[in-house]
C-alpha positions as CSV (number, residue, x, y, z in Angstrom):
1,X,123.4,73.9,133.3
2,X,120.8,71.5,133.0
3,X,119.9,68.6,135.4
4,X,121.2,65.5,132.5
5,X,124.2,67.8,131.8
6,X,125.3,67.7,135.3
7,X,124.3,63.8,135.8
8,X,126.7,63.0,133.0
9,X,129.4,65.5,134.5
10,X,129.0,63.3,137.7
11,X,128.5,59.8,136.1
12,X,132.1,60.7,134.0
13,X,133.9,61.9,136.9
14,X,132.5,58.4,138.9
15,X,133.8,56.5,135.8
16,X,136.8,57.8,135.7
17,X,137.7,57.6,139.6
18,X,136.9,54.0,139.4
19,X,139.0,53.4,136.7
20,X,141.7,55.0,138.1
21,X,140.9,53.2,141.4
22,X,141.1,49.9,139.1
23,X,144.2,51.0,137.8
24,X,145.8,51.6,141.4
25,X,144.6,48.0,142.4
26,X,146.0,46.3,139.1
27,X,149.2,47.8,140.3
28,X,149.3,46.4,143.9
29,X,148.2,43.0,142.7
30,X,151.4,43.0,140.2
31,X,153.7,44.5,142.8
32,X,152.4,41.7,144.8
33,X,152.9,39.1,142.2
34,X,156.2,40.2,141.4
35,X,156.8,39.7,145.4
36,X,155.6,36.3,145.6
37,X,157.6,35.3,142.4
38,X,160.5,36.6,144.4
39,X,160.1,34.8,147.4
40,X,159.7,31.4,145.3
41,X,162.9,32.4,143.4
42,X,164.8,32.8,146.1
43,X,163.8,29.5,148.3
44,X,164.6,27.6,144.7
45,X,167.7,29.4,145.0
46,X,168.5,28.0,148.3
47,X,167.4,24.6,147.9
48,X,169.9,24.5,145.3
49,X,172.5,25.2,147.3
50,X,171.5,23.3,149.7
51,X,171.3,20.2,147.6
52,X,174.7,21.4,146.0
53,X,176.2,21.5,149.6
54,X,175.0,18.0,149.9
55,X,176.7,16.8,147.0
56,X,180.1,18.0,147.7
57,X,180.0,16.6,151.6
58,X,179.1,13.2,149.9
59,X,181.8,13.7,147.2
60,X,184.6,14.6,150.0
61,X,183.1,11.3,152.1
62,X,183.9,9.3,149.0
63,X,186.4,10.6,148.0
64,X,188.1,10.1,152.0
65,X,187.5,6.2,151.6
């Protein structure tokens, strides 16, 4: 094997680690997207009930006078 045939052996095998690297680290930063969209859903979630819960105790207080 020649010395350029075995450069381009080793330059393909360092492309294609990094781009399976790359694809690894795309994945984690959409897991950790997915996460974060979670974690906002779910306080929306409970502000909405909260504000919901609000509503009913003011509706009972009115609805007591």
């Amino acid at each position: 094997m020649d010395s350029r045939k075995a450069v381009v052996i080793g330059v393909g095998l360092l492309v294609l680690g990094g781009a399976a690297h790359a694809d690894d680290a795309a994945d984690e930063l959409a897991d950790r997207i997915d996460m974060r969209g979670d974690r906002i859903e779910d306080r929306l979630d409970n502000r909405g009930d909260r504000i919901d819960e609000r509503l009913d105790n003011r509706g009972d207080r009115i609805d007591e006078r």
